[in-house]
N, C-alpha and C positions, 0 to 999 in steps of 0.2 A: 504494500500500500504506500500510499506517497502524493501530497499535493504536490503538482504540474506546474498551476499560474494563479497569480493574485492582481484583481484590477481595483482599485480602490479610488473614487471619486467622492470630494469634502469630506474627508474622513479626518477627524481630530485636525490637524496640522498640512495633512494632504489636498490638494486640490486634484490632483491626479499624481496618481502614482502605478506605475505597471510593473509587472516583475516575471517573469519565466522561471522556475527551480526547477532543482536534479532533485527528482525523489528518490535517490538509493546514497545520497551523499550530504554530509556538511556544507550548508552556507551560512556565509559572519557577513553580517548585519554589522557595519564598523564605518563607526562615524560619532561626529560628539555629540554630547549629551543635548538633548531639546530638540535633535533634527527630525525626532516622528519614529528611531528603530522598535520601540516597546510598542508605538500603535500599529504597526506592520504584526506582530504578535497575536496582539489584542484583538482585532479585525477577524484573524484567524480561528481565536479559539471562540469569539462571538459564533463565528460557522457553525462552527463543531458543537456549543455547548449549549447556543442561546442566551449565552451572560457573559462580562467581561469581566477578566479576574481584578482589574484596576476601580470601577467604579460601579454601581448601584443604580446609575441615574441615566436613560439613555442621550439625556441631552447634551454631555460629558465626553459624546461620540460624534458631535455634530462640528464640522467647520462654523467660526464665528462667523455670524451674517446670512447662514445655507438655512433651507428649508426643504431640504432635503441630500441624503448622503445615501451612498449607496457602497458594496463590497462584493465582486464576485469571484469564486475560485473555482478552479478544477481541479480535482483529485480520485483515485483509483484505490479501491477499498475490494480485496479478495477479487479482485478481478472485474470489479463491478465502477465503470465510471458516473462518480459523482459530480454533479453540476449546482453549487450552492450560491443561492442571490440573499442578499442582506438591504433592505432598504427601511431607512429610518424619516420621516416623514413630521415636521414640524405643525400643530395643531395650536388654536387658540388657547388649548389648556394643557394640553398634553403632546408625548412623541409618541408617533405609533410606529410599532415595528412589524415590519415583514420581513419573515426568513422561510425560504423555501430551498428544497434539492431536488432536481431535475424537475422542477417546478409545479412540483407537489407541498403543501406548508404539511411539516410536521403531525401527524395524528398526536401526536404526544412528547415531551423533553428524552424520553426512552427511546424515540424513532433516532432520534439526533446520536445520545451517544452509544447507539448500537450502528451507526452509519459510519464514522471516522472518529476514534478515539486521539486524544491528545493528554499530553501529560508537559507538564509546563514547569520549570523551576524559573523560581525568584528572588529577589535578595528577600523578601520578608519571608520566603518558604524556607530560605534558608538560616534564616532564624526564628522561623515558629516554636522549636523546645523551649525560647526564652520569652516571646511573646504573648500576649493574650490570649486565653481559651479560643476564641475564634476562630483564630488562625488556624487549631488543631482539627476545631471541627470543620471547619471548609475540609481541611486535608482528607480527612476521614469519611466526609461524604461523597467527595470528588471519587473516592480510592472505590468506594459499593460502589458507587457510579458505574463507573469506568469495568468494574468486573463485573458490575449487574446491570445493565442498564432500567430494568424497571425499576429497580431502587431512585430513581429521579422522578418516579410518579409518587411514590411513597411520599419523598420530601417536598414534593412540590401538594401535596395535599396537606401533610402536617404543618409548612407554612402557612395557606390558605386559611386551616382553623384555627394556628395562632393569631393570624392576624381579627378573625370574628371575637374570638375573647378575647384578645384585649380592647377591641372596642367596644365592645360590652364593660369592660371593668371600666372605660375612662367612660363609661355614661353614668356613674355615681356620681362624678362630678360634674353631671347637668342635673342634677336631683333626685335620680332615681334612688328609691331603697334600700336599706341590704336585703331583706326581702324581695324585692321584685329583683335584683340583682344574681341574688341565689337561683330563683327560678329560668331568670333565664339563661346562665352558666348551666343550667342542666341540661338544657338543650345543648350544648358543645362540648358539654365535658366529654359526653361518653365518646363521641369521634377523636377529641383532641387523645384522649388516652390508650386509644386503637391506635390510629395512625401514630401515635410516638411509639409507641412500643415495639409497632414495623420497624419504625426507621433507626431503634435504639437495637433491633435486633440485627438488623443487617450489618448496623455499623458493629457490632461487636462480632459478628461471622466472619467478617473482612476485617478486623485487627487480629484473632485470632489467625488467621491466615497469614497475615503480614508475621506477626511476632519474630520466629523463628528466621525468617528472611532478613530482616532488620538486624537482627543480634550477626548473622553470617557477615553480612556488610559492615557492619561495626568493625566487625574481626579485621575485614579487609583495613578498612579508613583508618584502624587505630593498629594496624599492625600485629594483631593479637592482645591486646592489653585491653580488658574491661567488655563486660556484657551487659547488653542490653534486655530490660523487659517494658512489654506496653499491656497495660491493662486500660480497660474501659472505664469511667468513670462517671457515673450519676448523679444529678446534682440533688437525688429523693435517697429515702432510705426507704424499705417495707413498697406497701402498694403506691402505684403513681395517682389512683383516685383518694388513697386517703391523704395522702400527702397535696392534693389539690385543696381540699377541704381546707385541711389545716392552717393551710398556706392565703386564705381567701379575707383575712385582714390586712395581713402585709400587702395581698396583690390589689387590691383596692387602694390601701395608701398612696402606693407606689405608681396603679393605672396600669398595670402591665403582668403576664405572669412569669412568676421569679423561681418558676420549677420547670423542669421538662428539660427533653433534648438540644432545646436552644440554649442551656445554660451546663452542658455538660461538659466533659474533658474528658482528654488524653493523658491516663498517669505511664509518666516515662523514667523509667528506676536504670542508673549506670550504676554497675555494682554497689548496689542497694541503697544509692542517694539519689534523691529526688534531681533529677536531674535540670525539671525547669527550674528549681531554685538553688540549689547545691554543686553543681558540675560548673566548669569554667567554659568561658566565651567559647574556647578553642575546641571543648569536647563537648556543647550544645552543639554547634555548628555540623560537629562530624557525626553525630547523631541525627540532625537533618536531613542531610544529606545519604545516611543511613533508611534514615524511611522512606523518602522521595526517590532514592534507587530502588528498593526496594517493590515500593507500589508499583514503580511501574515495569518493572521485571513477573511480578505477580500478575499484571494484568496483562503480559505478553505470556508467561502462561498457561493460565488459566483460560485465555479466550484464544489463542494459538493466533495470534494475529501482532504486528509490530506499531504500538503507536507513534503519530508524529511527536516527537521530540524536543520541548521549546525552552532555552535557556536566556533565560533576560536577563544580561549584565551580572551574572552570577558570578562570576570571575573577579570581580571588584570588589565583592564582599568576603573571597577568602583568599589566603596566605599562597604562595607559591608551592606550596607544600600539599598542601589542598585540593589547588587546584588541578595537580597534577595526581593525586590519585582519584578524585574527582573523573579525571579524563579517561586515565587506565581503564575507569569500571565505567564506562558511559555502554550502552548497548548497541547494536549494527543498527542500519537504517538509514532514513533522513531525519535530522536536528538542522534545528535554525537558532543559531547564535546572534544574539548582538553583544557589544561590545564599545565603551570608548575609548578605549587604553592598551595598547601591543597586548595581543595574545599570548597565552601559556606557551611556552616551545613544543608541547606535545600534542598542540592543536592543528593539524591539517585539512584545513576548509578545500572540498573543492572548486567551490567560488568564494569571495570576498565583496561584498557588495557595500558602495559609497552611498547611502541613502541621498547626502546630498547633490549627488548628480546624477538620479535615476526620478526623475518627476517631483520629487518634493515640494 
């Protein structure tokens, strides 16, 4: 498998930009920093995923002034050529997006990454051990993602009932009840506590799976010194209905609920210390990069298939040392590198691409 070509009009920074790739080889994206190499990236894995790993917002993807931006690529999946359009469309209230492949939209977020998987490292993925639960749980749903693809209806449904109760809990403060408040959380309890416990299941089938992979790759990045383990981590104890209950003074105060999968983690132990808070810069790091090789070595075999490969300025965020066993253990394929600063010496791109004199 392997994207072909990428044509991107008002895209972030881009007015036009065209581009041809070798899908069976390395190409560096190299050029300074603010020229648009991480939205060449981003554009892609919107294809592939429906959301971009940089923002939330699709307005955020729009040239300033455009009212419209468009992204289309071709790429070859088991033999199967894919043809994906991305068009984002400016409204008096809103952006609308359309994403379609061989121009069909999507039945489901599951059609997408069961069509052309991607797996993407970042400087903040490469310090997710030391950053904010978030960071973990992107990681961790991305990972069932990528080796389940219906686990994105899962999550995409358990977001949908987060988001009804908590607008339910901020209508106490338009005057409703606790009374009429309890009643109507009872209407969404029972969904929101099904669909988490899918998506808390899945996520724990796929760490469980990862585990053992992670500690291997350790071995590698740290040369045989220190083991890794990852357990899953809940933010309830006992049932997740009693623990809503419980929990439905605070989530009132507060306007939001302060239990569930959206508030969970990834407990990640280096020989037997907590490694988000106790391990050093240099051995968080190599444990990142531990599970981000990992995941997606797991999900090349588990689905027998090779995903695209995307490393944004990762190079910058670690040590010579790093990056070159970083390199050693990258997998075959096509990866798209960008980059602002000379390359590792063991990086051999078969192109090298100047974003700023390729349409920018």
């Amino acid at each position: 498998m392997g994207l072909h070509s990428l044509h991107l009009t008002r895209f972030r920074t881009f007015d036009e930009y065209q581009i041809e790739l070798d899908p069976d080889n390395v190409t560096v994206f190299l050029s300074p920093n603010g020229t648009g190499k991480t939205s060449i990236l981003e554009a892609i894995y919107m294809m592939a995923t429906g959301s971009s790993f940089r923002t939330s917002n699709s307005r955020d993807l729009m040239m300033t002034g455009s009212d419209r931006t468009s992204a289309h690529a071709i790429a070859t999946s088991q033999l199967r050529r894919l043809e994906f359009d991305l068009t984002l469309t400016r409204g008096a209230r809103a952006v609308t997006k359309k994403l379609t492949i061989n121009k069909q939209r999507p039945t489901s977020l599951s059609v997408l990454y069961e069509a052309f998987p991607v797996t993407v490292f970042t400087p903040e993925g490469v310090d997710m051990v030391r950053r904010d639960p978030s960071e973990r749980r992107t990681f961790i749903t991305h990972l069932a993602t990528s080796l389940n693809p219906r686990v994105s209806d899962i999550a995409e449904r358990f977001e949908r009932v987060l988001k009804q109760r908590n607008a339910v809990l901020r209508s106490h403060h338009d005057g409703a009840t606790l009374g009429q408040l309890q009643d109507q959380l009872a209407v969404w309890d029972e969904e929101f506590v099904r669909s988490a416990e899918d998506l808390v299941a899945a996520r724990e089938t796929s760490l469980t799976l990862l585990g053992p992979v992670v500690d291997s790759y350790y071995t590698e990045l740290a040369q045989g010194r220190g083991r890794v383990v990852v357990h899953y981590e809940t933010s309830w104890t006992g049932s997740l209905g009693t623990a809503l209950r419980e929990a439905i003074h605070r989530d009132v105060a507060r306007g939001y609920t302060t239990v569930g999968p959206h508030r969970d983690d990834v407990s990640i132990h280096l020989d037997g210390r907590d490694a988000r808070r106790q391990a050093s810069q240099g051995e968080q790091r190599s444990v990142a990069l531990a599970l981000l090789l990992a995941g997606d070595s797991l999900v090349r075999s588990e689905r027998a298939l090779e995903p695209l490969l995307m490393l944004d300025d990762v190079f910058s965020e670690l040590d010579p040392h790093r990056s070159a066993q970083l390199l050693s253990l990258l997998p075959s394929g096509q990866t798209l590198v960008t980059a602002a600063s000379p390359l590792p010496p063991g990086l051999q791109p078969a192109d090298m691409v100047d974003v700023t004199k390729r349409g920018a």
